[in-house]
N, C-alpha and C positions, 0 to 999 in steps of 0.2 A: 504494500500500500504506500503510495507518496503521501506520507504522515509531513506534518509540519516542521519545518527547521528549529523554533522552539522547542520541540520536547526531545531535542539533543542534550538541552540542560537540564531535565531532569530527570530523576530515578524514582522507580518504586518506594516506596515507603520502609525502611528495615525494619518497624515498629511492625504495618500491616504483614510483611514478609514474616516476623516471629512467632505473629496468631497463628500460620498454619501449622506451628508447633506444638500447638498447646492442648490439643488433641488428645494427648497421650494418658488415659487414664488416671486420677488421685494427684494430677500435677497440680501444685499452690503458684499462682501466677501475681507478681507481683508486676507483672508489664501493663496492666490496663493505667491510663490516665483519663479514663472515665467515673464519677460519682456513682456509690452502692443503691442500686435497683430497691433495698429494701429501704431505703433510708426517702425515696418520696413519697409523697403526701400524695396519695392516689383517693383518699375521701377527699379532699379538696380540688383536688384536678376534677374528679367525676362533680361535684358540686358544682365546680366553673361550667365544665361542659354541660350542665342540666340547664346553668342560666344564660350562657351564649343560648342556646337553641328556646329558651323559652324567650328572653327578651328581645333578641336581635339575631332570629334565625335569618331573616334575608342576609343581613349584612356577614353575618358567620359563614354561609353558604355561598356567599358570590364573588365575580373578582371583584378587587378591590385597589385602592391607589397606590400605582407600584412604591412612596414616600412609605407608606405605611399607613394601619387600620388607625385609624382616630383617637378614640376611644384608647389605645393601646399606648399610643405616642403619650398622650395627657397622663396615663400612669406611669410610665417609664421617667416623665420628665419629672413627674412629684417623685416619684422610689431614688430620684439622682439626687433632687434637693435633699429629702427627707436626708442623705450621706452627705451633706455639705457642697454641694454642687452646687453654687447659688448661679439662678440666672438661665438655667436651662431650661428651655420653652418647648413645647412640642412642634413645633419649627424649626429649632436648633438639632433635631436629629431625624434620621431614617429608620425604618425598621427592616433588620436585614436577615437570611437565613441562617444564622445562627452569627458567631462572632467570625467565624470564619470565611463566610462571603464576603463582610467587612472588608477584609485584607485582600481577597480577591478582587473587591471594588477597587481597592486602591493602588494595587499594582495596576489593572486595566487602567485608570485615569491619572497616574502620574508616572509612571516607569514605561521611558524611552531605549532600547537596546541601548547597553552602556551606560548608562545611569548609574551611579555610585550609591547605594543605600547604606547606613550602618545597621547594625545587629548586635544584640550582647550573643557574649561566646559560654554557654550555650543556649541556643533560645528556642522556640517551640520548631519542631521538624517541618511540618507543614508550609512554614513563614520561609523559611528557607527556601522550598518546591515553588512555592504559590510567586514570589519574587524572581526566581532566577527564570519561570516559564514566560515572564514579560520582559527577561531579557535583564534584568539587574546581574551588574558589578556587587557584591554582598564581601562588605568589609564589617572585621568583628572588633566589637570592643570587649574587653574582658571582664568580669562580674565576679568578684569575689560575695562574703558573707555579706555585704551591706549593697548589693546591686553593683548596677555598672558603675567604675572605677572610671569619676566624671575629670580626673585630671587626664587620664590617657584619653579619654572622649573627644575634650576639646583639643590636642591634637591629633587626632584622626580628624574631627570637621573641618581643621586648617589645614590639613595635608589632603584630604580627597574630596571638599566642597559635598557633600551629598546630596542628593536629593532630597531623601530625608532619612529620622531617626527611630528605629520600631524599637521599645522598650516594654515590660514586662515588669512594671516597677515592685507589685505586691504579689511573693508567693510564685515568681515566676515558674512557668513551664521550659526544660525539667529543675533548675537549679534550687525552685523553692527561696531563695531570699529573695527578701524584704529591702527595698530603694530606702536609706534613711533619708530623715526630713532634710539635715543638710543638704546631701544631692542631689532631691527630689529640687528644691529652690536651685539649685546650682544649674541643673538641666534646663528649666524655664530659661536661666540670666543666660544659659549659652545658645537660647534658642532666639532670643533676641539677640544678642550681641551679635550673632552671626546669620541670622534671620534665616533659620533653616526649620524647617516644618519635623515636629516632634509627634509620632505614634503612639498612645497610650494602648495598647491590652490591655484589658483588667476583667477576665473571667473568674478571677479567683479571691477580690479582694475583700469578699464577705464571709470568705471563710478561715477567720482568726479562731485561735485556740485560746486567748488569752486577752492583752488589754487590744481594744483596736488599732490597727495599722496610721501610720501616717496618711494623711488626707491625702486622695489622691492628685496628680498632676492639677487636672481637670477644677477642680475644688482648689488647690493654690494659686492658678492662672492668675486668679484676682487680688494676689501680694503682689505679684511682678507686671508690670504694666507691659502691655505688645504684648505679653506670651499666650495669649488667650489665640491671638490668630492666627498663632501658629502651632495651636495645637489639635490633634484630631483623639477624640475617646472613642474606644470600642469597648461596650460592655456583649454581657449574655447571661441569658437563664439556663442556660446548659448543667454546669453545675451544681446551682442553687437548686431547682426548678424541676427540671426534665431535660434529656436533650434530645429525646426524643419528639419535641416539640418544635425546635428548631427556631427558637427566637433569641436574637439578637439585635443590636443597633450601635449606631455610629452617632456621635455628635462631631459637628465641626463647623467651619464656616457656610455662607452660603453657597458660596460658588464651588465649594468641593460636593458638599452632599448635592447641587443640582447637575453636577458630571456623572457621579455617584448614579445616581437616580436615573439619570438616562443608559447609564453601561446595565443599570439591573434590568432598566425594561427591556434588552435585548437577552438577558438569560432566563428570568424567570417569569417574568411581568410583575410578580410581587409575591412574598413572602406568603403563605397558607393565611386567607382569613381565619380559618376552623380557628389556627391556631394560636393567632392574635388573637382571636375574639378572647379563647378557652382563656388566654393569660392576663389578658384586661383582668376578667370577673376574678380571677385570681385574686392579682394585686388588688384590684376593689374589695376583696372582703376581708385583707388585712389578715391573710394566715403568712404572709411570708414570714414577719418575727419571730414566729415560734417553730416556724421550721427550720430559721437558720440557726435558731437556740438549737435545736436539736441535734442539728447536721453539725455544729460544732461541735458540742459533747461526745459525738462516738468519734470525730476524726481526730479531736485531740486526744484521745485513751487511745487511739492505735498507735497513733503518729507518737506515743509518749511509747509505747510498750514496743513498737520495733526499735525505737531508739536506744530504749536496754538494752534487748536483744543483742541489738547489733554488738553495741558493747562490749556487752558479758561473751558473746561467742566467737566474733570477729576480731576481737581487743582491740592489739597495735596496727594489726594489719589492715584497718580499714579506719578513715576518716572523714569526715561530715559536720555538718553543722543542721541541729538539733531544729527540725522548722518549725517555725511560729503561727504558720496557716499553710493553706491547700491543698494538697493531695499526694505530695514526693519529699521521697529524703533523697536530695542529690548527693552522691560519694564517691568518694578515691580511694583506690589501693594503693598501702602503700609500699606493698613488697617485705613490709617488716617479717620477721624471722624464715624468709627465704619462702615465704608464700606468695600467688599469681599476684600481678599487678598490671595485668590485661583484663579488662571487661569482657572485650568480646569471647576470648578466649575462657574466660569462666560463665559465661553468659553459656557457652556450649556441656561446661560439664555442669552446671546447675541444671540443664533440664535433663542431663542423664542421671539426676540426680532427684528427681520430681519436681522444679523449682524453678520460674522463670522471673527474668527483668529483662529490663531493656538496658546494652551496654550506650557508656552515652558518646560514644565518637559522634555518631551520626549526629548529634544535636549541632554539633558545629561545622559553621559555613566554611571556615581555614583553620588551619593549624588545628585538628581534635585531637586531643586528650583520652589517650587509649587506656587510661588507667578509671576513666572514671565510668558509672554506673545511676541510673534512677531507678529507685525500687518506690511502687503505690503502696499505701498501706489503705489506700479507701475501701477497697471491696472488700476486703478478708476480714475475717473475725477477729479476735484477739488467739487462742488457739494456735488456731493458723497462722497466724503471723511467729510464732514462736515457733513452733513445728518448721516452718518454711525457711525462718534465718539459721535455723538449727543446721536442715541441709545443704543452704547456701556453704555455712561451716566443711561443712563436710567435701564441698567440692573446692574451695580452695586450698 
């Protein structure tokens, strides 16, 4: 087939490539970066969907404005303020099929073949594919315990002018830290000073274990004066929510969300009314509070009990930093007392071992770190998390 010259740059997914692994009978998989099935609120979801279809069945059932369902937008825009987003109208944003057509929008409408983008090293896989298939140049900045390291940032924007900056400030996908408030302002001042358009992600920033995260980008704009227009937010209910419902959205200026809006009408025409509708009445009846209380409580007991784990079983030979929110312990081996310090390569005797993760070279656009590893602890029990780091042990 004369396939397109763009998808020379990219590859299959390693992530999707390991599921056809996982097959293997009594295997404990620590590779999903999906939220636990048991942990949604499916009384509440079937309550949304009783009252979509009773109050505004036309509207649930038909197309609808490729911007997004109304009604959905107006809650979206209160669930941003209600987290310190002041100012955010439902006009200031789109509703998009999940957070990840987001970044699909936004490769399509600003990445020219050869475009320079930054990225923290490691950053979500996807972000990687979805950019380099528009043709992006993908230069890494590196992120230790407190996010990306904003002194090597700002040179990289003086050495490769980017187009623009995709960051992952809270709980990123896979590294798990946390952007301090310092460099969260330090990003804004460098997105002014050098007037370059800054990407917020934030699918994960609701789900702290402890005191809340620093206010997102998005919510400080309005300390740093300019940074507001140059900045673009992408949230999503995926996590939180469903993701099997496939809601997400983008806030940003106007002239981005109305390129935005024209590139969606050519793939989908507009995100599921069904399913705006289902997550409007959602958020209208005010159960999300309690389910993110919920959804906190079990992923902070896992994420607190593989971190023993790892501990007590892995000791010296493996290092990480303890996450504060979301869904991953990102880790390195470190070789100590002459044990593996290849991921991929224990990544292979882990599942001969009944036990899978995802190793994290692939996370990074250059230069990967073959030593390091994302293990979830969201889907698994506590049990099994114990059980699992046990035979992780056992294969290094």
């Amino acid at each position: 087939m004369p396939f397109a010259d763009r998808l020379n740059n990219v590859e299959t997914s390693a992530i999707r490539e390991l599921f056809k692994l996982l097959g293997k009978p009594g295997i404990i998989s620590f590779a999903g970066g999906f939220p636990d099935s048991a942990m949604f609120d499916v009384d509440g979801i079937r309550e949304a969907v009783n009252a979509a279809l009773t109050e505004e069945a036309g509207g649930a059932l038909q197309y609808g404005a490729t911007e997004g369902y109304n009604p959905l937008r107006e809650q979206l825009a209160a669930f941003m303020t209600a987290k310190g987003n002041q100012g955010v109208a439902p006009d200031n944003l789109i509703v998009t099929t999940g957070s990840q057509q987001a970044l699909d929008l936004l490769g399509k409408t600003l990445v020219s073949p050869g475009d320079k983008v930054i990225v923290e090293g490691p950053t979500f896989l996807a972000t990687i594919q979805c950019f380099r298939l528009y043709g992006a140049q993908l230069v890494t900045a590196p992120v230790d315990g407190q996010g990306v390291q904003t002194d090597r940032l700002e040179q990289l924007i003086v050495e490769h002018k980017p187009k623009f900056i995709y960051l992952i400030p809270t709980f990123g996908n896979p590294s798990g830290a946390m952007l301090s408030l310092e460099r969260r302002k330090k990003v804004l001042e460098l997105a002014v000073q050098h007037n370059v358009l800054v990407v917020e992600d934030d699918p994960y920033g609701d789900l702290y274990f402890g005191d809340a995260p620093p206010p997102s980008l998005l919510a400080l704009s309005s300390q740093v004066p300019g940074s507001r227009e140059r900045l673009v937010h992408c949230g999503s209910l995926s996590k939180v929510l469903s993701p099997g419902l496939r809601v997400g959205w983008m806030v940003g200026t106007a002239d981005l969300l109305a390129k935005a809006t024209m590139c969606k009408q050519f793939s989908d025409a507009h995100t599921s009314t069904f399913a705006q509708a289902t997550a409007a009445q959602y958020l209208k009846a005010g159960r999300m509070p309690g389910t993110l209380a919920k959804v906190r409580a079990v992923y902070a007991e896992r994420a607190a009990t593989m971190g023993d784990a790892l501990r007590r079983e892995l000791g010296e030979a493996i290092e990480f930093v303890q996450p504060q929110g979301g869904l991953f312990v990102w880790a390195r081996l470190t070789g100590a007392g002459g044990k593996l310090a290849d991921g991929g390569e224990l990544a292979k005797r882990a599942i001969d071992k009944g036990v899978a993760f995802v190793p994290g070279a692939p996370f990074y656009a250059s230069q990967p770190d073959h030593t390091t590893l994302r293990l979830s602890f969201a889907t698994v029990g506590l049990d099994k998390i114990e059980e699992g780091v046990g035979r992780l042990a056992t294969a290094l």
